[in-house]
Structure formats: structure tokens, C-alpha cells
N, C-alpha and C positions, 0 to 999 in steps of 0.2 A: 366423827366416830371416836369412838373409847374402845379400853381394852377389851374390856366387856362383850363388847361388840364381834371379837372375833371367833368365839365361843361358838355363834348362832351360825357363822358361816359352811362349817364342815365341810373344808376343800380335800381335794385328794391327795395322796402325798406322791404326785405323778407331774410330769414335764407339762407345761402350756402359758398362756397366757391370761395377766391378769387385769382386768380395769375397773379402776373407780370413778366411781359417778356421784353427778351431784346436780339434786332433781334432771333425774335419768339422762342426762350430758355427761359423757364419759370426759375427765378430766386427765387421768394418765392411765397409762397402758405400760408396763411389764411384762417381763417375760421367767421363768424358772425351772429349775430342774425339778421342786419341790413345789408345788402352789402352795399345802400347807406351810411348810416351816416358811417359803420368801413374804407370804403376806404376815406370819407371823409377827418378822422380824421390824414392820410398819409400829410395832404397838410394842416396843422396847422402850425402855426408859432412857436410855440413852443414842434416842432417834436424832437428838438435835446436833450433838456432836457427829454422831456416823454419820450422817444424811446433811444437814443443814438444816437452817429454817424455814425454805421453800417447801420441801415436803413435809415437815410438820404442820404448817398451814393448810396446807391439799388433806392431809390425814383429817384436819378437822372442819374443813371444807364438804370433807364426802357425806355423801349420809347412805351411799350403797352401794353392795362388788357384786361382781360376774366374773367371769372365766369361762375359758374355753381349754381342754384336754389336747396335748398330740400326740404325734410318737415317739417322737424323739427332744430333744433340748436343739436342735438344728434344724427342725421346722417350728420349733416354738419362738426361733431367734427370726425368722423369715415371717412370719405370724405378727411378730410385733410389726416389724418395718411395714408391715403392707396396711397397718390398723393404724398405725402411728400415721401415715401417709392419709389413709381415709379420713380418717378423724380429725387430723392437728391436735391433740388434746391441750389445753393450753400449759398444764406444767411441765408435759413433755417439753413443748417452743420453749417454756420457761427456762430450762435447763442451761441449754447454753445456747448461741447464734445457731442458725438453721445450718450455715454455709461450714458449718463445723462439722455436720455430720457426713458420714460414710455413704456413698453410692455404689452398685455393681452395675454397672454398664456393658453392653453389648455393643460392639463398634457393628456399620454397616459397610462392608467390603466383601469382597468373595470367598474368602474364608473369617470371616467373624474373630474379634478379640473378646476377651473379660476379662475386664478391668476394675480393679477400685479408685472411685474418685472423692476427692473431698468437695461438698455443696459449692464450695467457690471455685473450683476448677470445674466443677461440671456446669458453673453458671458462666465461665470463661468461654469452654468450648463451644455452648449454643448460642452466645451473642459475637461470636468470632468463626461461626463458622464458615465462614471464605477463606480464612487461613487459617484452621484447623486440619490439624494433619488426617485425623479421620472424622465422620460423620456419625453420630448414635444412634444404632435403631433402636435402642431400650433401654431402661432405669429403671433398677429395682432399689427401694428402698424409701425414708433413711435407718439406717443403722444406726444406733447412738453408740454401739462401741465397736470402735475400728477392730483390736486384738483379734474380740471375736469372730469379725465378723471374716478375716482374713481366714482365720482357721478352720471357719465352715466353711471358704472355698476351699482350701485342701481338702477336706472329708469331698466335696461335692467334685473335687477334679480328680479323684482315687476313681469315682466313678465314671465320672463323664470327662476323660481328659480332655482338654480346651490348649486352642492357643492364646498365649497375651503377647509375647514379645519377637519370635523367633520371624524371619520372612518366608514369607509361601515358596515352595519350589517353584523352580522356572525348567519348563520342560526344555528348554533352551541350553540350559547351563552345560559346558563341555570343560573336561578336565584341562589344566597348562598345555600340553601337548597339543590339541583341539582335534584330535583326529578320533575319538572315542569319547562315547559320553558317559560320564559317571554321575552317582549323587553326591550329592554336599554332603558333609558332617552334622552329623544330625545334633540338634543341641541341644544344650544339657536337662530341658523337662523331655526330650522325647527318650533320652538315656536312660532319666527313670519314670518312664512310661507318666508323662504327666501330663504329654504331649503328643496326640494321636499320629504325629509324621507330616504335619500340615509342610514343613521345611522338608524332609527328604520325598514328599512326593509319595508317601504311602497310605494316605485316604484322598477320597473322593471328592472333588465339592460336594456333590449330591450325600454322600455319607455321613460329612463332617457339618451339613446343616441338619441332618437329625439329630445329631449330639447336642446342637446350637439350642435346636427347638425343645430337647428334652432338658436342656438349663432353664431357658426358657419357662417351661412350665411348671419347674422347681419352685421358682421363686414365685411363682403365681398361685403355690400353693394346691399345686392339683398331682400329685405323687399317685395318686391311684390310677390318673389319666395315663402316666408313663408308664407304672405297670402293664396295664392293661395292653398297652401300644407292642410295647415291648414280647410280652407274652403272646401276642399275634403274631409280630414278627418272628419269634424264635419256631413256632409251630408253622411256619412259610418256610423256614430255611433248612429246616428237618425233614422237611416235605420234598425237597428238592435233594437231601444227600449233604448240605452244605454245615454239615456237624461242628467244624469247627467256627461257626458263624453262631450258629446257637448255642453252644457251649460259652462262649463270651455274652449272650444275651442274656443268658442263665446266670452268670455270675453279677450283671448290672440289677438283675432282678432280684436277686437273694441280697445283694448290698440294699438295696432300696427297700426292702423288707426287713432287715437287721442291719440299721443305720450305727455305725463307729464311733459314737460321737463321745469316747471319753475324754478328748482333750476339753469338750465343751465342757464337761459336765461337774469337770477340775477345775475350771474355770468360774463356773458358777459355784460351785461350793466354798470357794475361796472368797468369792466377793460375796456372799450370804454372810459368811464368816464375819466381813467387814460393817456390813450392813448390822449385826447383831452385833457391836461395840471389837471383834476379832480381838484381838489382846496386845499387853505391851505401848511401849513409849516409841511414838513416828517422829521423823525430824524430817521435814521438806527443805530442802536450801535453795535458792534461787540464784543464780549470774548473769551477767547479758557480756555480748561478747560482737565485737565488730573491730573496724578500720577506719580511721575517719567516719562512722555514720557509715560507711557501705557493709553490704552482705550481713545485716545486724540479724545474730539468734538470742533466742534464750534457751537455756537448761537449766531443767531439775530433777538433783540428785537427791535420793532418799536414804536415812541411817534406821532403820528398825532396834532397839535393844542395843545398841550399841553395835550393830553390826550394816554395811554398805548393800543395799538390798538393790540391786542394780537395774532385774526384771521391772523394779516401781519408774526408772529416771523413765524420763520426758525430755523434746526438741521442739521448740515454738523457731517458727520461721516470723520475724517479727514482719506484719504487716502495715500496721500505721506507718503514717507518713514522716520520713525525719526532716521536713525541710528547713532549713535555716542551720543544719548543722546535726551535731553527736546531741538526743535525747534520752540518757541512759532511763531517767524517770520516767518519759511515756513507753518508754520500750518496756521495762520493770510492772509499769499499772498494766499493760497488757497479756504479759505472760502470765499475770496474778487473774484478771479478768476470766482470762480462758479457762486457767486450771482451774478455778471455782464454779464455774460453770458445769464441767464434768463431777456429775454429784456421781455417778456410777465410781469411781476412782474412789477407794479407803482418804479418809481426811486424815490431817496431820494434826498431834498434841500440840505439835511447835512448828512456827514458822521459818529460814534465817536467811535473812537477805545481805549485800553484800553492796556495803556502801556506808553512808551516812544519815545526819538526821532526816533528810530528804528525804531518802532511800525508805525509811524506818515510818515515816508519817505518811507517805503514801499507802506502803502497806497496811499500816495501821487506821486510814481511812475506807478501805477497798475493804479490808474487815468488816466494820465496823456498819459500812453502810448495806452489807449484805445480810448481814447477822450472824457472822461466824465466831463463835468465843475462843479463838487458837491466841495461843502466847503466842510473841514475837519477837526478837532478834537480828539486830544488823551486827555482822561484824565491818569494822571502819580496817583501811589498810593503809601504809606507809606509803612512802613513794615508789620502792620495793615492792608497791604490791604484798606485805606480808600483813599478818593480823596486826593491830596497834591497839586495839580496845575494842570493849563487847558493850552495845548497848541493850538494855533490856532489864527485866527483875533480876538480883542479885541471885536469890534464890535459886533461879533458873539455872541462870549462870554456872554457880557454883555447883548442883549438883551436875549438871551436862558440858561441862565446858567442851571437856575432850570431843566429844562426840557433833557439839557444835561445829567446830574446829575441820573434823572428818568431814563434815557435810559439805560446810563452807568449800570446803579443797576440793573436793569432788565435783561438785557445780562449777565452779574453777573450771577443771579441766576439761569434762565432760563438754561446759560451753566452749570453748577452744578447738576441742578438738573437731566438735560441730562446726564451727564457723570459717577452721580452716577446709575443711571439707567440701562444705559448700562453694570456698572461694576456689578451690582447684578442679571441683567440677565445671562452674563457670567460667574460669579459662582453658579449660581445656576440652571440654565439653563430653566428660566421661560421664557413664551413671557409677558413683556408688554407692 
């Protein structure tokens, strides 16, 4: 396809999903708050820095698009995953490892959780399921962007609050005393109603599997099923006197007809933004951070304009194998591997890794052999740990030092402060 070409399309300027094909094989699938301006932004001139060369290729791979309309940018984000899922398209897989992507699960228990897992934890749970603490009845997805796809659960737990974490009441439970029975303290998603009471004992099984089954059919894409359900039930509970049972049905109904979804739809407009070249000088920095080789992360911190844009950093849990000892270099190729992967994430002008010639020519191979044209930069450090020299174009250098500096210190810490984290979780075995 050429630019040309988008002329003839006349998409709508409305939420949905979009896919290109190539001899009528849908090769990737999308999703947008805008169909016109997001397919637009494919046939920008400066697609191959925003995006990479992977989808520039797929651009001139296609030779046709389609779309499909919804009603919201929150069923157009559930729309992808189930197309993406049907299809496989291959630049979708292309993107990054499958096991990278986002799942929403439905655990199978007497009151149901929903949960998000990443593809290799939900590939964990189902080949370990003898020592899995719970059992899946469902998966929806994949997701390719976790942010969003956490945020549509909030939009969709306003409506249908769910348990994930809190334990089921026990009609058992009796206060210290033991001579009278109270409820537990109810926790902190059922405080802000996020959380139907599954802990203090104030819905049903039976009640709490209709809320299950109407997630359920969310993500399967059937919204008018629930209406419809819903709007039966509320005229059954009217029927009977039970006002304030349909006055709550009534409010799930008019949510579900006038869906909330502007965090989504800031969300996409900012990554549109990104996708169309968004503006200004990005700095990504990179660190890896461990103990002898155990508990090994990486972090990255991002500088925009000269300023710490914090909502951008990123935490890799480093998964390769370190045997034989500290691999800061496979740790390093790895963290580079994955973020490159995630083409949805705005790319960086500059790169700055944190190390030496090593350091510097790995990244600079992991470039090179993906097609990403980003400057690059290691800063080298003393024994102190402090800057000692900046590898890279002079040029660079001198106009960004400062800012490189920022970066570098910030991936610093940011890894640190990750990796201590994770080691105090593990021994102690708190979540934070």
C-alpha cells in the first residue's frame, strides 16, 4: 500500500477495529478510538522511526483493509484480543513473544477471581496445575497492551464488581470473644464498592455467578446479550416490589449503554500522537541490577525534552538463564529484545546504556539487526559507580550530555530500587 491508497478507504472517524490483509489473509489487527486518523497515521512519513521496520514492511505487504465499528474504544480493545486470538495475524506474533502478552482469567472456585496474567504465567499455571493454587475456567485474550488493558478492567469492575484478591467469607468466622458472631472487615475493593462483599458475606454464590457470567460475556463480545438479560431481570424484580434490586439493574444498564471509557480514549490519543512522529527529543536509559546473578531486573527510565517522564519507565524481571555466574550482557540483550518488541510503546531518538564497550556493541547489534536507526550511548562508570566517560557521537554528546546523565541516574535507581524490592518480597513473602 501507498499513501495514496488511503484516500479510497473512507473510514469513519468512530471507535473499532482495524485489519490489513494481504491476498485477503488478515496480517494485523488494530484497534482505535479514531479508525480514520489511527489508519491514517500507517502512511506517515516518518512511520519507520515511530513504528519500526516491521510494520513498514506489513504497510507494503498489504494490498487491502476492512474494519469493523463499536461503541465504545473498551469493546474495540476486547474486539482486538478475540480477532488477534482468532486469526494469529502474523505481525501481530511478530511483534513481540506470544508469552509477553496480557490475559484476563476467570479462576474456577466458588466465588470466581479476575485476574490478569502475563502468556508465561498462564502457560505456568496450566502445565502445573496440581500445584496451582487455583484452577482456570476462562481466558480472554491476548492483549498486546497491559496499561490498557488493566484500565478497562476498572471501567468494567465500576460495573460488574468482581473479586481478585480478598477471601470468601466463612459463615463460621466468630469474633475473639467466640461467643457472638460478627463479620470480618471488609477489604479495601469492597470499601470502594469494587468488590461485591464476596469477604464480608454480602452476596450470594448464586448472585455473584451472574456478575461472573455477565464478565463473562463482555469479553466474548456479546454487550447486547447482557442488556437484554439484565433488562428481564430488572422488570422480574419490579414485578415482585423489589425496587431497590432494579434500581441497581437500571444503573448496570445505562453504564453499559453509556460506556466511561475516557481514560481509554487518553490513552489512545496519546499513543496516536506517538504513532504520528508525537514531538520532541526521547531518551530511553537502560540498567540491570542484581546480587551475585540472583534476583536479576532491568529498568527503564525515560527523559522527554529534558524533563523525567516517569509514567514512560518500565521493570523486566530478567528471565534468561544466568548460569555460570553475573551475565550483565545477556541480561542487557534481553531487556533491549523485549522493549523492542513492544512496537505500541512511542520509540526513542536516543538510546543510553550503562556500561562499556560490551554494553554499547550489544545494543548496537540488537539495533542494527532489527532495523531500528536510534543513536546510541553507554555511559562507562568508575569504581564508585560514578560517570567516567560517555561513549557515542560527539555531537550527541555535547548537545545532551546533561540529560543523558539524568537518564543514566534515573535507570540507576529506578533498577535498584526494583531489585531491592523484589529481594524483600522474596524473603519475606509480602506482595508489593
Amino acid at each position: 500500500m501507498i499513501s495514496q491508497d488511503f484516500k479510497k478507504f473512507k473510514l469513519p472517524d468512530s471507535p473499532g477495529v482495524y485489519f490489513f490483509k494481504k491476498n485477503k489473509r488478515i496480517i494485523y489487527i488494530g484497534k482505535a478510538t479514531s479508525l480514520k486518523d489511527r489508519v491514517k497515521s500507517y502512511f506517515s512519513k516518518d512511520l519507520v522511526r515511530s513504528r519500526g521496520p516491521l510494520l513498514v514492511k506489513m504497510i507494503e505487504e498489504a494490498d487491502k483493509l476492512d474494519y469493523e465499528k463499536t461503541d465504545s474504544v473498551l469493546e474495540a480493545l476486547i474486539l482486538e484480543a478475540r480477532y488477534i486470538k482468532k486469526h494469529q495475524p502474523y505481525y501481530n506474533s511478530r511483534e513481540k513473544d506470544d508469552k509477553s502478552y496480557n490475559f484476563v482469567v476467570v479462576t474456577d472456585e466458588k466465588y470466581p477471581r479476575v485476574l490478569v496474567m502475563r502468556g508465561r504465567e498462564l502457560e505456568k499455571a496450566i502445565l502445573e496445575i496440581h500445584h496451582s493454587p487455583f484452577i482456570i475456567r476462562s481466558t480472554f485474550g491476548p492483549f498486546p497492551n497491559g496499561g490498557q488493558l488493566k484500565e478497562a478492567l476498572r471501567i468494567i469492575r465500576k460495573i460488574f464488581p468482581f473479586r481478585d484478591k480478598c477471601t470468601p467469607f466463612d459463615p463460621c468466622f466468630k469474633s475473639k470473644n467466640r461467643t457472638t458472631k460478627a463479620l470480618p472487615k471488609p477489604c479495601f475493593n469492597r470499601q470502594i464498592r469494587l468488590c461485591p462483599g464476596v469477604c464480608t458475606g454480602e452476596i450470594s454464590e448464586k448472585e455473584y455467578k451472574k456478575t461472573i457470567n455477565n464478565i463473562n460475556l463482555f469479553f466474548q463480545g456479546k454487550k447486547k446479550q447482557i442488556i437484554k438479560n439484565l433488562k428481564k431481570e430488572m422488570a422480574g424484580a419490579a414485578k415482585v416490589y423489589e425496587f431497590e434490586v432494579a434500581s441497581m439493574l437500571k444503573s448496570q444498564i445505562f453504564a453499559l449503554e453509556h460506556i466511561r471509557d475516557v481514560s481509554l480514549i487518553k490513552s489512545e490519543v496519546l499513543r496516536a500522537g506517538n504513532l504520528n512522529g508525537g514531538s520532541g527529543f526521547r531518551i530511553e536509559a537502560y540498567d540491570i541490577a542484581h546480587i551475585s546473578g540472583s534476583n536479576t531486573v532491568g529498568a527503564m527510565a525515560v527523559v522527554e525534552n529534558g524533563e523525567i517522564a516517569k509514567g514512560e519507565y518500565r521493570k523486566f524481571k530478567i528471565l534468561s538463564s544466568t548460569k555460570g555466574g553475573i551475565n550483565d550482557i545477556a541480561s542487557l540483550k534481553e531487556v533491549l529484545v523485549r522493549r523492542l518488541g513492544h512496537l505500541e510503546w512511542k520509540l526513542p531518538n536516543l538510546i543510553v546504556v550503562d556500561g562499556a564497550m560490551a554494553q554499547y556493541n550489544i545494543a548496537k547489534n540488537i539495533l542494527k539487526e532489527r532495523g531500528f536507526n536510534i543513536e546510541l550511548i553507554a555511559v562507562v562508570k568508575d569504581q564508585k559507580h560514578k560517570p567516567s566517560e560517555i561513549m557515542g557521537k560527539k555531537g550527541i554528546i555535547k548537545k545532551h550530555e546533561v540529560e543523558i546523565l539524568l537518564a543514566n541516574s534515573e535507570a540507576h535507581r529506578f533498577a535498584l530500587n526494583f531489585h531491592r524490592a523484589l529481594r524483600h518480597k522474596k524473603m519475606f513473602g509480602r506482595n508489593l
